[in-house]
C-alpha positions in Angstrom: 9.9 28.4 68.0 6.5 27.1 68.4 5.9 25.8 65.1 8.1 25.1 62.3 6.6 24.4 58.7 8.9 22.5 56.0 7.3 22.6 52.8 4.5 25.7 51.5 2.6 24.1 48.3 -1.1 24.7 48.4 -2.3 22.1 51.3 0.5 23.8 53.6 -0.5 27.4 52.8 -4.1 26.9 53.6 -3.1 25.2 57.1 -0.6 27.8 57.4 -3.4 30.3 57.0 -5.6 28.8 59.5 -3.2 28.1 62.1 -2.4 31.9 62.1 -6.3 32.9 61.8 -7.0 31.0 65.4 -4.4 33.1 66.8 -3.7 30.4 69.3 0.1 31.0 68.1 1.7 34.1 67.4 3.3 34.5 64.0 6.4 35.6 65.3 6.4 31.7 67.1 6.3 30.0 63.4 9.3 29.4 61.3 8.7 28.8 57.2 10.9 26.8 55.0 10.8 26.3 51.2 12.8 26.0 48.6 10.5 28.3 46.1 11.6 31.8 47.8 9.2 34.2 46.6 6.8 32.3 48.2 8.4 32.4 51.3 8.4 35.8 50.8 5.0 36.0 49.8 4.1 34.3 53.4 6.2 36.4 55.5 4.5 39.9 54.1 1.1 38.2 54.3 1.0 36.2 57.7 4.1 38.1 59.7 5.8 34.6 60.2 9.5 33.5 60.8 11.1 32.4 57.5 14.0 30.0 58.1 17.4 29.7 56.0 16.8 26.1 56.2 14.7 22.8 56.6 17.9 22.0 59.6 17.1 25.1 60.9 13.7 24.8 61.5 14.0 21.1 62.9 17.1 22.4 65.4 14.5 25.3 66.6 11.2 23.9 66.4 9.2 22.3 69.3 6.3 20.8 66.6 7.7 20.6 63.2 5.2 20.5 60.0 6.2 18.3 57.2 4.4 18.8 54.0 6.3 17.5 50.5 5.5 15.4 48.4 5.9 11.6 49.4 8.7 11.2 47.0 10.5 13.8 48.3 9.9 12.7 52.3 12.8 10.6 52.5 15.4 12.4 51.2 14.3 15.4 53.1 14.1 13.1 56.3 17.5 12.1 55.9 18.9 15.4 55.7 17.5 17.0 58.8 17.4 13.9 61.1 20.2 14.0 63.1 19.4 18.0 63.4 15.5 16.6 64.5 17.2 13.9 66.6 18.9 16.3 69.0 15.9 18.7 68.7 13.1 15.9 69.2 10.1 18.0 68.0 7.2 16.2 67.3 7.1 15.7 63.7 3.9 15.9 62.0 3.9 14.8 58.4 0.8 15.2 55.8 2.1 13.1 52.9 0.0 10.6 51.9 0.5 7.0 51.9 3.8 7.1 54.2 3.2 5.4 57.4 4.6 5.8 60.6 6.9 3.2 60.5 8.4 4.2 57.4 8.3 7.5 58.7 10.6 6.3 61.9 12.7 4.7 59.5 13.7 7.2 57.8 14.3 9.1 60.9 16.6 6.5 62.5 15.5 7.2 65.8 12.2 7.1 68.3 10.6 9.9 66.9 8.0 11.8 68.0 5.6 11.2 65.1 2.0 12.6 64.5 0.3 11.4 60.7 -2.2 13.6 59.7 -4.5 13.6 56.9 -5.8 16.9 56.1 -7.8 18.2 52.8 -8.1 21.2 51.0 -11.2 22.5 52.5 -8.4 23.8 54.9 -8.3 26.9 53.0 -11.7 28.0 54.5 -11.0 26.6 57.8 -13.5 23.3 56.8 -11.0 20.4 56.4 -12.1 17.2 57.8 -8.5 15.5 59.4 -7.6 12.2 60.9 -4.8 12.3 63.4 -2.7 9.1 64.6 0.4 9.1 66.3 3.8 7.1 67.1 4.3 5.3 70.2 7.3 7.3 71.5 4.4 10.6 71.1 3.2 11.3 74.3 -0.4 12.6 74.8 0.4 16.1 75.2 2.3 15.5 71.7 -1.2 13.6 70.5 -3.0 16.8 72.1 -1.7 19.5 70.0 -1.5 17.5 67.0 -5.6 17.5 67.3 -5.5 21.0 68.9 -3.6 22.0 65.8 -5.7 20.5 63.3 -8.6 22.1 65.0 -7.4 25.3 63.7 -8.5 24.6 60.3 -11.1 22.5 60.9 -12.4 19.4 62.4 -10.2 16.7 63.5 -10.5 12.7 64.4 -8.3 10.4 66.1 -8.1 7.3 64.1 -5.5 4.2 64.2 -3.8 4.3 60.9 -5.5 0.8 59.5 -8.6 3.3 58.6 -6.1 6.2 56.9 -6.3 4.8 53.2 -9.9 4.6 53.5 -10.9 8.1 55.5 -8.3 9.5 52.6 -10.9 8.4 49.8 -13.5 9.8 51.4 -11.7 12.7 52.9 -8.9 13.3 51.1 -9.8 13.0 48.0 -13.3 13.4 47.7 -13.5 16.9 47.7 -12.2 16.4 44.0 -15.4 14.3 44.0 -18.1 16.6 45.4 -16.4 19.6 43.1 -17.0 17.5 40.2 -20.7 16.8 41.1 -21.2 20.7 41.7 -19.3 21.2 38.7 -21.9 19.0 36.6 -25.1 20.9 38.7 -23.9 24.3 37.3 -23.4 23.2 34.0 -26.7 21.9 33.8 -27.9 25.0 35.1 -26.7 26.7 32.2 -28.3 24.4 30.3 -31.4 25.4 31.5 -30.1 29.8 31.3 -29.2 30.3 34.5 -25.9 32.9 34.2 -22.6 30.4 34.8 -21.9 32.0 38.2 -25.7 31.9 39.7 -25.6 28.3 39.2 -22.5 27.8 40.4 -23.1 30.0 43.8 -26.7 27.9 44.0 -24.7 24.4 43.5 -22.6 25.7 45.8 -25.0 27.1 48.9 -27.1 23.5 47.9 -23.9 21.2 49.0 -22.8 23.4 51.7 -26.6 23.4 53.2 -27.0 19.6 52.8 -23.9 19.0 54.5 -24.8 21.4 57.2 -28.2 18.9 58.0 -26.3 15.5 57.6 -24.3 17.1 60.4 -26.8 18.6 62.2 -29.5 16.1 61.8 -30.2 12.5 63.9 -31.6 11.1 61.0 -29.8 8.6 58.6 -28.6 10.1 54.9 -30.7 7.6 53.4 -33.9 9.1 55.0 -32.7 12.7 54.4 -33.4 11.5 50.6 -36.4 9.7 50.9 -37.4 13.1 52.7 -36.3 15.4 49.7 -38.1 12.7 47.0 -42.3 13.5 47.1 -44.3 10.5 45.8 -44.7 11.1 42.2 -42.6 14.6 42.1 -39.9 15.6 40.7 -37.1 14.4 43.1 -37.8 11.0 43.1 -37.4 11.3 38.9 -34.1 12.2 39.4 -33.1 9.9 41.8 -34.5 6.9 39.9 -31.8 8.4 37.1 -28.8 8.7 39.1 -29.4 5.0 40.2 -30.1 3.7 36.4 -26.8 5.1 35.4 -25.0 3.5 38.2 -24.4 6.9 40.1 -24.0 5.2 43.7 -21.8 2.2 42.5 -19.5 4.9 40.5 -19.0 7.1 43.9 -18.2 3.2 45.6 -15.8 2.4 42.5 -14.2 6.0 43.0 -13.2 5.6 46.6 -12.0 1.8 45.6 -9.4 2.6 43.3 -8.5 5.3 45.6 -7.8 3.5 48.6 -5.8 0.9 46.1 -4.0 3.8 45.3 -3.0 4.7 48.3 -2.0 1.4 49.6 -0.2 0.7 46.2 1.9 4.5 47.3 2.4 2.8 50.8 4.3 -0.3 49.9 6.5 1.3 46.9 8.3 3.2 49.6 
């Protein structure tokens, strides 16, 4: 087998999804494992893939072996399929946060074959942003398909792991942020009569378009608002708001107590 996936909560569905919508891997080359089975059921009649009677199974058959449960549950889970994974050697990609590759080989016992990625949910529309890093005993055909695989749902960077608390506040996590901020747009769009979903769709078209020019565009965010904000318009009114009530120091605070998060997650393991 290709691909084996141990774990299918929501972030592992959507990569699941777009992993079989590249087509760069036939279904019939991916192996499931869960323990919620109608899930797993649910998967197989939707996507065609392999489900496994195991988590061993799938690290004994496996050449690239997804790991997405929950941190807590990494260790345990580890433990129970290593010496299957150690015979095996698939390269192991894990998604749980705040586990680093050395506790990761730890757990293991042996050199693994790690790749740490970092994906978000914006996977589920084939839009997650994902930072890749990888063990020392991966080689970089191993490093290769772990970017070539995060591709398939997105966009992918390779960074050494010192940045991974940070890119996971505003990665990660801030998708919780920006839905919040579209969120409060569409509210005050009722506010103002627009129907609930029109000003949700135009909150929603607005962030995907600005994000489409900070992309796109040479020119610095900061001058992308001076070029929305007229000289006595309406713009610059709202702007001079968002700064009175502290709207850029909030955002800063946000991704601070996330990153302390995630270290805090880090050394409890």
């Amino acid at each position: 087998m290709k691909l084996g996936f141990i774990g299918t909560g929501n972030l592992a569905t959507a990569i699941l999804r777009g992993v079989v919508a590249a087509e760069e891997i036939k279904p019939s080359e991916i192996m499931i494992f869960d323990i919620n089975k109608e899930k797993l059921a649910e998967l197989k009649k939707e996507l065609s893939v392999v489900v496994a009677d195991s988590a061993n199974e799938i690290a004994s058959k496996c050449e690239n072996v997804v790991i997405a449960v929950k941190p807590k549950d990494f260790a345990a889970l580890a433990d129970e399929i290593k010496e299957d994974a150690k015979k095996n050697n698939p390269l192991i990609i894990s998604t749980a946060a705040g586990t680093e590759i050395s506790k990761i080989l730890g757990y293991f016992g042996y050199d693994a074959k790690i790749a740490r990625i970092m994906p978000n949910l914006n996977a589920a529309v084939g839009e997650s942003m994902t930072a890749v890093c990888t063990s020392e005993f991966a080689s970089y055909s191993d490093k290769e398909f772990a970017i070539n695989f995060c591709q398939f749902f997105g966009k992918a960077v390779d960074l050494e792991e010192k940045y991974f608390s940070g890119f996971t506040a505003i990665a990660g996590s801030a998708p919780a942020f920006a839905f919040m901020f579209a969120d409060a747009l569409a509210m005050s769009g009722v506010k103002y009569g627009l129907p609930a979903k029109t000003a949700q769709d135009i909150a929603a078209q607005m962030l995907l378009g600005s994000a489409k020019l900070m992309l796109e565009s040479d020119t610095a965010v900061s001058q992308l608002v001076r070029n929305v904000c007229s000289p006595g318009g309406t713009t610059i009114e709202g702007v001079c708001s968002l700064k009175e009530a502290g709207f850029e120091n909030s955002v800063m605070k946000a991704v601070d107590k996330t990153v302390e998060k995630d270290r805090l997650m880090s050394q409890n393991k």
